[in-house]
ZAMARGU-4260 file (C-alpha; in steps of 0.2 Angstrom, whole numbers, plus 5000, padded with zeros to 4 digits):
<rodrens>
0) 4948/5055/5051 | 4961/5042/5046 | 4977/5054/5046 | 4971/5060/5059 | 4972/5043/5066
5) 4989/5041/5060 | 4996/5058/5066 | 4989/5052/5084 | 4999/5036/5083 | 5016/5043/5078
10) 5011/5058/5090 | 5013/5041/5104 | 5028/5035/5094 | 5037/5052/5094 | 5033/5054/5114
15) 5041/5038/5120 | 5059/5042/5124 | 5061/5030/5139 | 5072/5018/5128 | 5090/5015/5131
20) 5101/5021/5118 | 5105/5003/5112 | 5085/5002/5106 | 5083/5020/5099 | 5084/5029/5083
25) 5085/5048/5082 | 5077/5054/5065 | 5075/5069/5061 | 5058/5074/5052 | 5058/5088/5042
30) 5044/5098/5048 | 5042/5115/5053 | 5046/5121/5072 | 5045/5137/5085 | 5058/5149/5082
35) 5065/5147/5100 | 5068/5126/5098 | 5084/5124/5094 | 5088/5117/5075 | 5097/5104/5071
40) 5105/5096/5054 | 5117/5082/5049 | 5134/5087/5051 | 5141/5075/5039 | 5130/5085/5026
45) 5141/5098/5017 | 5136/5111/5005 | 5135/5107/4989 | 5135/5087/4992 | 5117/5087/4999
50) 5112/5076/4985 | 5117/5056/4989 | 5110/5040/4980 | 5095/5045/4988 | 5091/5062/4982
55) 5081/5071/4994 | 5068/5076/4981 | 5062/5059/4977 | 5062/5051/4995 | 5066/5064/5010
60) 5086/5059/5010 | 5082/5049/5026 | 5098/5041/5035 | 5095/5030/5051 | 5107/5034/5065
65) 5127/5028/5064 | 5126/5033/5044 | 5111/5018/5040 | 5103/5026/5026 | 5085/5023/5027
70) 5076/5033/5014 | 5065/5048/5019 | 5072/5054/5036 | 5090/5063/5038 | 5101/5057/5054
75) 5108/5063/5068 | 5121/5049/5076 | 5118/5045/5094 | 5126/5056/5105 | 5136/5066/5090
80) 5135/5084/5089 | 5123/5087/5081 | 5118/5104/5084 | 5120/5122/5072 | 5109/5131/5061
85) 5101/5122/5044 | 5108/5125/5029 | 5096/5141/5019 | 5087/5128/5006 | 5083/5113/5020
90) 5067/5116/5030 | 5070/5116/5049 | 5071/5099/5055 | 5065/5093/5073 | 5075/5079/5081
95) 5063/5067/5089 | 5068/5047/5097 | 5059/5035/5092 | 5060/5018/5101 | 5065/5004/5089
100) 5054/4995/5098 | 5039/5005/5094 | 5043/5006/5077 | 5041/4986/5074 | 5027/4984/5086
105) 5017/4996/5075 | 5023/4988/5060 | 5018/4971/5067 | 5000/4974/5075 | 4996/4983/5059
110) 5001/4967/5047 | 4989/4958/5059 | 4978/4969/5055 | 4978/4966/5037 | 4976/4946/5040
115) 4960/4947/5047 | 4954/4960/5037 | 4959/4948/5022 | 4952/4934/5027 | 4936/4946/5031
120) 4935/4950/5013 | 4935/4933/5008 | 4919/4928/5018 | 4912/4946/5013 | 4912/4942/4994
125) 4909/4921/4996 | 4896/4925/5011 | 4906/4912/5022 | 4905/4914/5041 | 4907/4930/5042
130) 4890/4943/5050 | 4889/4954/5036 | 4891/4950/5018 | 4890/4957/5002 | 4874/4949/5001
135) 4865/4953/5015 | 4868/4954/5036 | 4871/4974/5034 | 4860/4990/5034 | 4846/4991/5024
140) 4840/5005/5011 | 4830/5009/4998 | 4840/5002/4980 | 4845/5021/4975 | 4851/5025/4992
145) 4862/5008/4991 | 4869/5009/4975 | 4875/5027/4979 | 4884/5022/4997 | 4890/5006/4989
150) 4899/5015/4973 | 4903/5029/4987 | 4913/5017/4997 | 4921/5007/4983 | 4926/5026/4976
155) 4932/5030/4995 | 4944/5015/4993 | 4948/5019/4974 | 4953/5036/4981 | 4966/5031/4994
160) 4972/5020/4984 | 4976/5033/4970 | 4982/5046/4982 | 4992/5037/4995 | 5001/5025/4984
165) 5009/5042/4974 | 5026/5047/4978 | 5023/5066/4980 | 5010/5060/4995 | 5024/5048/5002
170) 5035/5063/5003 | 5021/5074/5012 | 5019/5057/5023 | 5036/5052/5029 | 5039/5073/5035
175) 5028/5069/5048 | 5033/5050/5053 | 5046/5038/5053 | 5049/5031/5036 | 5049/5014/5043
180) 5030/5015/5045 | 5027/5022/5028 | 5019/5006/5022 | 5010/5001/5037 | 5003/5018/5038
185) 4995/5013/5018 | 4990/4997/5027 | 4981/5004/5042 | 4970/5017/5032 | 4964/5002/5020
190) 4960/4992/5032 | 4950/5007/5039 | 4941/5008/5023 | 4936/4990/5022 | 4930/4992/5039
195) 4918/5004/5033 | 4915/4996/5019 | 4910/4979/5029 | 4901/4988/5043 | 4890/5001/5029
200) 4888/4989/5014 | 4870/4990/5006 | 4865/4972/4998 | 4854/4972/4985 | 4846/4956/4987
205) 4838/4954/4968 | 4845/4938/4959 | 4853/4941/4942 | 4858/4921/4941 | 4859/4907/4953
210) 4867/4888/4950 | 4865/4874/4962 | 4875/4857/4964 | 4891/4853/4952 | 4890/4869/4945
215) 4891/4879/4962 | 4901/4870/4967 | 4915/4872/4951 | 4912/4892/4950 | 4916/4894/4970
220) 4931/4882/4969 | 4937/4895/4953 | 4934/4909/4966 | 4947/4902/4978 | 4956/4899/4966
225) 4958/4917/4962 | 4959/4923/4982 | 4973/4910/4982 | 4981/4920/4966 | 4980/4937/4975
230) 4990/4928/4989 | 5002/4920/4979 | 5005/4937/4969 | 5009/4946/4984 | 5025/4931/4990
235) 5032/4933/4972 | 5035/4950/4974 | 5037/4948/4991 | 5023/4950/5003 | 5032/4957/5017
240) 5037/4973/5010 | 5021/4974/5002 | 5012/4976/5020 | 5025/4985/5027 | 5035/4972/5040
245) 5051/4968/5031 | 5054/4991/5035 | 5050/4991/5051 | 5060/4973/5055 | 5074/4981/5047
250) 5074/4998/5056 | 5072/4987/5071 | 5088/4981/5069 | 5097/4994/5065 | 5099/4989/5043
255) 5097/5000/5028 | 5082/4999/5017 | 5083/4995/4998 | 5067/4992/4989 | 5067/4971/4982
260) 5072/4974/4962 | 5058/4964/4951 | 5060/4948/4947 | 5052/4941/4935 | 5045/4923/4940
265) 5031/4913/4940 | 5015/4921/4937 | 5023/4937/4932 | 5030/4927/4917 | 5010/4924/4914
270) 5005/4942/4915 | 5009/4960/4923 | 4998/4959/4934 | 4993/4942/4943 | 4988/4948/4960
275) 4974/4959/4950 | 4969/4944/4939 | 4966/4936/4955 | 4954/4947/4963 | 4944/4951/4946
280) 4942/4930/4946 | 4937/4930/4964 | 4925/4947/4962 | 4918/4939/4947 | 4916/4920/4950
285) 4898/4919/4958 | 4886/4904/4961 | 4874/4917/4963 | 4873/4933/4955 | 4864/4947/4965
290) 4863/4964/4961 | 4875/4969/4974 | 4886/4958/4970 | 4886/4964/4953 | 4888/4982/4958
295) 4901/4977/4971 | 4912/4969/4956 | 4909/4980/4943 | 4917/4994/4953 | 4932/4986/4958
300) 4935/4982/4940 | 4931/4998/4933 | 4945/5006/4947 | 4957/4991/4944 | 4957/4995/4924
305) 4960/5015/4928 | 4972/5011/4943 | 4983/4998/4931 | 4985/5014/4919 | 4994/5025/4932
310) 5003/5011/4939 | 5011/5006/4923 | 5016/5024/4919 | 5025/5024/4937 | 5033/5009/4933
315) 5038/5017/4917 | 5046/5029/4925 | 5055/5019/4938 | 5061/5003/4927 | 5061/5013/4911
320) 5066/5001/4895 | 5067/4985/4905 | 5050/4986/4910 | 5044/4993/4890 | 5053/4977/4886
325) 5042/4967/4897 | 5027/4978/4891 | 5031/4971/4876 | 5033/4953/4880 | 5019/4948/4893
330) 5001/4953/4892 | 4995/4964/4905 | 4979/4955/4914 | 4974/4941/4902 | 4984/4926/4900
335) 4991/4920/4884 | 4983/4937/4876 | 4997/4945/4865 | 5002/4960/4874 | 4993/4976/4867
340) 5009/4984/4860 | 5012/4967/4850 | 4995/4968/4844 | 4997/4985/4839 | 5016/4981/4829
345) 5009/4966/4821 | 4993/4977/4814 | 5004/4992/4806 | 5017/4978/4800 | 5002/4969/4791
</rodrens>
């Protein structure tokens, strides 16, 4: 249902072609087409050169139109001949415009998107203004029936997660939209997850533990504290890119995309992972423990531990020694705890 959503929306992209030239990009996605449409292919693109810096099995070879290289889509320039028979290895390629314009508004109402379902999220887990909490306010059910939709929904959003945020998907993805809207598209379908997940929620009401006064007061503000980590995370990395509207600003304007190289600041001198830190402490710090809530933190954790794995592996692959280097030097989720592989140099040097 949710790609399905997004195929509608690029489908809408795709079909607006009323732009002036000035305000258009032609990309070409490399999907299949009819026999009798005629093919086309970048004419700079020789034989035996169709590998550049961006080799077209890692991220689509895409190049925004005038030679911008955006990765994933492959250019046509504006008015440039750009007609002729693919070379035998490429897949036919369908030219579509695409207004700049639609690009960025996507981009744009999809970030908003994301702000209110954050700050949805906070009131869900903390029970603050919001309808429907983690607590109470939703459907009700039996406690077997709950438990099952409520590890059914956190797995839902587990599995997205997993899926979407590997590269072979992101190849399979930016075949059928612009690359620009890569990210947002990630953004939109979590968003549509958390909308289920605040409109189906199952509480389970039963108290585990409950503090009043000083002590309520204390573990709520160590909550915040860890919602305002999350946050904080995401602007040291840098949070535009992370939701998606630093590409489509760029391919507004016309500018190649680069990824941000890491920088390693603030609370990523702390540990690997701050922005998970942040959640674990705002999942887990609870004035009032309720079986829901319980259940509710319990799976996250359990999918940010196995999630951590693959992504450390990834960025293994990606950084190579310099990020072993900071395996090696910063712990991975809990501060001032010798990082694992110390732990285990120091215990074979003993």
């Amino acid at each position: 249902m949710f790609l399905g959503l997004i195929a509608r929306v690029a489908a809408r992209i795709a079909g607006e072609r009323r732009a002036s030239p000035a305000h258009v990009t032609k990309l070409v996605f490399a999907v299949p087409q009819p026999t009798n449409v005629t093919a086309a292919r970048d004419p700079t693109t020789a034989r035996g050169s169709r590998r550049s810096s961006c080799d077209e099995t890692c991220c689509g070879a895409s190049r925004v139109a005038g030679g911008r290289h955006s990765p994933g889509v492959r250019s046509v320039p504006c008015g440039g001949d750009a007609t002729g028979a693919p070379e035998p290895s490429l897949p036919t390629a369908l030219v579509t415009t695409v207004p700049r314009s639609s690009i960025l508004s996507f981009g744009v109402l999809v970030y908003a998107l994301f702000l209110l379902t954050f700050l949805y999220l906070i009131g869900f887990v903390t029970g603050f203004v919001v309808p429907v909490t983690v607590d109470g306010g939703g459907p009700t059910s039996a406690p077997a029936l709950a438990v099952l939709v409520d590890v059914g929904v956190v797995a839902l959003f587990g599995l997205q997660h997993t899926v979407m945020a590997r590269p072979r998907f992101k190849r399979w993805l930016t075949r059928h939209v612009p690359q620009a809207i890569e990210r947002s598209c990630f953004v939109l379908v979590t968003c549509a997850i958390f909308a289920v997940m605040f409109t189906q929620w199952r509480a389970i009401p039963t108290v585990l533990w409950q503090t009043s006064g000083a002590v309520a007061h204390t573990i709520l503000a160590v909550a915040f504290v860890g919602w305002g980590t999350v946050l904080l995370s995401t602007f040291l990395i840098d949070h535009f890119d992370l939701f998606g509207l630093r590409q489509v600003w760029l391919a507004f304007r016309g500018r190649d995309y680069a990824a941000r190289t890491f920088q390693e600041r603030g609370l990523y001198r702390v540990v690997r992972h701050p922005l998970m830190l942040g959640f674990l402490v705002a999942f887990w710090a609870a004035p009032t423990m309720t079986v829901g809530r319980l259940l509710f933190a319990g799976c996250y954790t359990l999918y940010i531990l196995f999630a951590l794995v693959i992504e450390e592996r990834d960025l293994l692959d990606l950084h190579g020694a310099s990020y072993r280097d900071y395996q090696r030097r910063v712990p991975k989720l809990l501060p001032f705890l010798p990082p694992a592989r110390a732990r285990v140099r120091d215990a074979v040097a003993q």
